[in-house]
C-alpha positions, 0 to 999 in steps of 0.5 A: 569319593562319595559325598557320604564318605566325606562326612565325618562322624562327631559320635566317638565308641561309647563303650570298651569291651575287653575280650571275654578271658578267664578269670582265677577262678576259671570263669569267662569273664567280660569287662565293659567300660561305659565312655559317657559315665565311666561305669564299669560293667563285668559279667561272669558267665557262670551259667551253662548253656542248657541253664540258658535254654530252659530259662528261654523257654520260660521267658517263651511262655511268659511273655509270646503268648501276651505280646501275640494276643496283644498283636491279634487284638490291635488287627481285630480292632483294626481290621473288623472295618471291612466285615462292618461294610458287608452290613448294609445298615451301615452302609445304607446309614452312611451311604458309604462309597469307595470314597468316602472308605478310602478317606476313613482308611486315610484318616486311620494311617494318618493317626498313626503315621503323626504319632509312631516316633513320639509315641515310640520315644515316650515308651523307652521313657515309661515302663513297656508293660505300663505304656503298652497295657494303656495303649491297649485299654485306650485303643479298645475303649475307641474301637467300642466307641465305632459301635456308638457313632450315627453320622460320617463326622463320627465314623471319620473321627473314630477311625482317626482316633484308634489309628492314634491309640495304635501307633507305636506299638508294634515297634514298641512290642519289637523293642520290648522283645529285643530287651529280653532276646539276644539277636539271633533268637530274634526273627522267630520270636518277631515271627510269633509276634507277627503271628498274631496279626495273622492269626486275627486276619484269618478269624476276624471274618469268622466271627463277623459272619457268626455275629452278622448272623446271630447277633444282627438286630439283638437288643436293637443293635445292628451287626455292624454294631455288636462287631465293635462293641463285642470286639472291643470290650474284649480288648479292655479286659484284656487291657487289665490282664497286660498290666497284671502279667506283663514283666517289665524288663530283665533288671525288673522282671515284674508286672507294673500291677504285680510288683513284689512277683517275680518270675525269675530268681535273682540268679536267673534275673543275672543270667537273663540280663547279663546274657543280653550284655554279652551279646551286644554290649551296647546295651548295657552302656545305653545309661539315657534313652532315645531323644531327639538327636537319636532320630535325627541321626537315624533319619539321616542314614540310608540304611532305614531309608532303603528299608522304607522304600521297600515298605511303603511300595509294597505295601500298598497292595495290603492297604488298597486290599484291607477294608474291600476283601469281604466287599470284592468276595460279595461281588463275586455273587457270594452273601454276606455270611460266605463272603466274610467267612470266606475273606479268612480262607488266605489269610490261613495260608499266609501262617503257613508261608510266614512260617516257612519264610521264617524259618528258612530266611536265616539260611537263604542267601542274600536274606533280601532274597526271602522279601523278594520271592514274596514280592514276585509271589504278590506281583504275579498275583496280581497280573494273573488277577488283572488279567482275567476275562471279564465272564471268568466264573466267581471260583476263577476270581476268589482263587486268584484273590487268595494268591495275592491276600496270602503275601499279604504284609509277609514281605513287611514282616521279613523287611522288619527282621532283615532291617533289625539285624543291620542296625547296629545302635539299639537307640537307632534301632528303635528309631528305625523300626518306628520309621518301617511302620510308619512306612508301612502306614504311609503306603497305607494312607496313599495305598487306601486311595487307588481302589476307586468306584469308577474302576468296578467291579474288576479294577483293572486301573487299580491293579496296574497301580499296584503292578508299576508298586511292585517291580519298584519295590523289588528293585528298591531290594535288590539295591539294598541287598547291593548296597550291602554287599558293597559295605561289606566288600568296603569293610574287607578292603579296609580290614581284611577278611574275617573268619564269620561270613555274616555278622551278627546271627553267626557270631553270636550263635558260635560264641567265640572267645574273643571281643571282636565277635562280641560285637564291640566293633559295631560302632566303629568303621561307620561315619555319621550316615552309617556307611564305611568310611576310611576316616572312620578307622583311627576309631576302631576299637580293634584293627579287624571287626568281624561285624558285617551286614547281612545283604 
């Protein structure tokens, strides 16, 4: 017996769901009973399913188009650092080496990585449309400061300081929408949100070649400088618009400006959040919010661990790569205004395969098996760009380049998706997701290290660093998606076999009548670590849970 089976679990069920039965008048009818307060909760699903459809839609035009300009504001501002170094007044003012970029993108990293999980805890405390609209005020303000800075002191404090104003929210954004979606609509909204990042990648260089271009030496600024002031003033004024048009949550669909507005009916507000409840139960007993406890007892599972390990190898290639794309273009003979123009052109190209991925991961089985063809994409890419003759021609080298920019952070994207539908406890979930950016950011900070000045211009040591990353990270997903597989053969063995061959996309989507496949049994059958574990089973709540993960 494994040591992890050995554990015993000190946590009991925290909520009874009765199935879902008609009522007298010939309602469904759900009753859940809350174990820490007592409180019952019963939800009547009167509504239609067209009703729910055209309600999601709304929600869709209410609240994608704030969550994706957000995500493309914090990338721009994040991001704009490698079209920055194509100026050479900059780079002449701060006689900028590879060293000293690698320490300012370790510096970003590290403000995020020290501040994810506080800054995470703190918005399940605050009102997402409160805390996510700061932080978008606070990290522009910052971004619009870089413009200011004369010396490497203050070039090195500012990218620490906006790596602080970021942190949490791409978690915090992933957290907001699974209060207003049910989990088997969740991977294409995570992908829109996504979206924006790639969407900010692939117009970033444009409009740092026009700026470069139009702008450099106007009202006696530099380039580099009106990047920074232009990019983040806009990131301030959209600030305002996330306070005045951001809703708040299904029990409080307002803006924290716009308090008396809301956007749905009462009846609809019903629909929105009794929905929620009906496809994960858990929701509506999580009476407190995630505190100190909740992380230690994620930090503690494997499950967020096997996902971190995937994250923070295979991302160290997005990271060597993210402030040096324009720089490697220009050494390919290109100027300034191609080179930034040209740094967009993959970047267009990983939209595309994000949104196939995307579409097709729900139905590819194992799910892993999506994060590693996009591994195996990233690692030929870079053989085939390592390998290259020293004299092969400036068309050779972009192109190869191109194919290993376009995997870009997609593998992460599906990792977060993949991640998500297997944790069961929403509290840990959000604990979790906080721990892959953090991951990612770590892969970031170790990641911004290996493309050094002695290794120019073809950065073959560089590239074989990044080569032995892959195949780890590729191995690290076909563990997990065993892993799964193994819990799941454990979850059989102790309960049979079940009607729903995966678990929680499935179930919710066929809607059956029973509790079991309304995902009540998520709690149970686990010890402490998260793992199937025989001791566990006095604790079902039914003798046959339907829930599996999903390898």
């Amino acid at each position: 017996m494994s040591s992890s089976d050995s554990l015993e679990t000190k946590e009991k069920p925290i909520a009874t769901v009765n199935s879902l039965h008609t009522a007298e008048d010939g309602v469904p009818t759900l009753t859940i009973i809350n174990k820490e307060t007592g409180e019952t909760t019963v939800i009547r699903k009167d509504w239609t399913d067209e009703e729910e459809k055209k309600l999601v839609l709304k929600l869709d035009f209410i609240v994608i188009p704030l969550l994706f300009f957000a995500f493309f504001l914090l990338q721009l501002d994040r991001g704009n650092i490698g079209n920055a170094y194509t100026d050479t007044n900059l780079t002449k003012m701060l006689q900028l080496n590879n060293y000293r970029i690698n320490i300012a993108s370790a510096l970003f990293s590290i403000g995020i990585v020290v501040f994810e999980i506080p800054f995470n805890v703190v918005l399940q405390r605050v009102s997402p449309s409160v805390f996510l609209s700061f932080q978008i005020l606070a990290w522009s303000l910052v971004a619009a400061l870089q413009s200011q800075f004369t010396n490497l002191a203050g070039f090195y404090v500012t990218r620490f300081l906006l790596g602080t104003m970021e942190a949490g929210f791409i978690p915090g954004g992933l957290y907001y929408l699974s209060t207003w979606y049910k989990r088997s609509e969740l991977g294409l909204r995570h992908t829109f949100y996504f979206y924006g990042n790639f969407t900010a990648s692939a117009v970033s260089g444009l409009i740092a070649a026009g700026i470069l271009k139009n702008l450099s030496g106007v009202g006696g600024l530099s380039g580099w400088q009106w990047i920074f002031l232009l990019e983040g003033v806009v990131g301030i004024g959209f600030s305002f618009v996330f306070f005045t048009f951001l809703p708040d949550s299904a029990n409080h669909p307002a803006a924290f400006w716009n308090t008396r507005w809301f956007y749905f009916n009462e009846r609809e507000r019903r629909i929105m959040r009794d929905r929620i409840y009906v496809d994960d139960p858990a929701k509506s007993v999580s009476t407190r919010k995630t505190n100190h406890r909740d992380v230690w007892k994620t930090v503690k599972k494997p499950i967020p661990w096997l996902h971190f390990l995937i994250t923070v190898s295979s991302m160290q290639t997005t990271a060597a790569l993210s402030s040096y794309i324009p720089l490697i273009i220009r050494s390919f003979g290109y100027g300034v205004f191609e080179s930034n123009a040209r740094s967009s052109i993959p970047q267009w190209a990983s939209m595309v395969l994000l949104l196939l991925l995307s579409f097709s991961s729900k139905h590819i089985k194992p799910r892993g098996a999506s994060v590693a063809f996009v591994l195996i994409w990233q690692l030929a890419s870079q053989i085939a760009l390592r390998e290259l003759p020293a004299d092969a021609s400036a068309t050779a080298r972009f192109t190869a380049l191109c194919f290993l920019v376009t995997s870009g952070a997609i593998g992460h994207v599906l990792n977060t998706s993949w991640l998500s539908v297997n944790i069961k406890n929403p509290r840990e979930r959000s604990v979790a997701l906080a721990m892959l950016i953090m991951a990612a950011n770590i892969g970031g900070i170790c990641g911004g290290q290996i493309l050094r000045d002695n290794d120019k211009p073809l950065y073959r040591r560089a590239f074989l660093s990044l080569i032995i990353l892959d195949v780890v990270s590729i191995a690290a997903i076909l563990f997990t998606i065993g892993f799964y597989y193994h819990q799941n053969r454990k979850l059989t063995k102790l309960f049979g076999k079940v009607d729903i061959e995966d678990s929680r996309e499935e179930s919710a989507e066929k809607e059956s009548t029973t509790a079991e496949s309304l995902h009540e049994t998520v709690y149970v059958g686990f010890n402490d670590n998260g793992v199937v574990d025989k001791k566990e089973e006095e604790n079902a709540l039914v003798k046959k849970p339907k829930y599996r993960f999903i390898p």
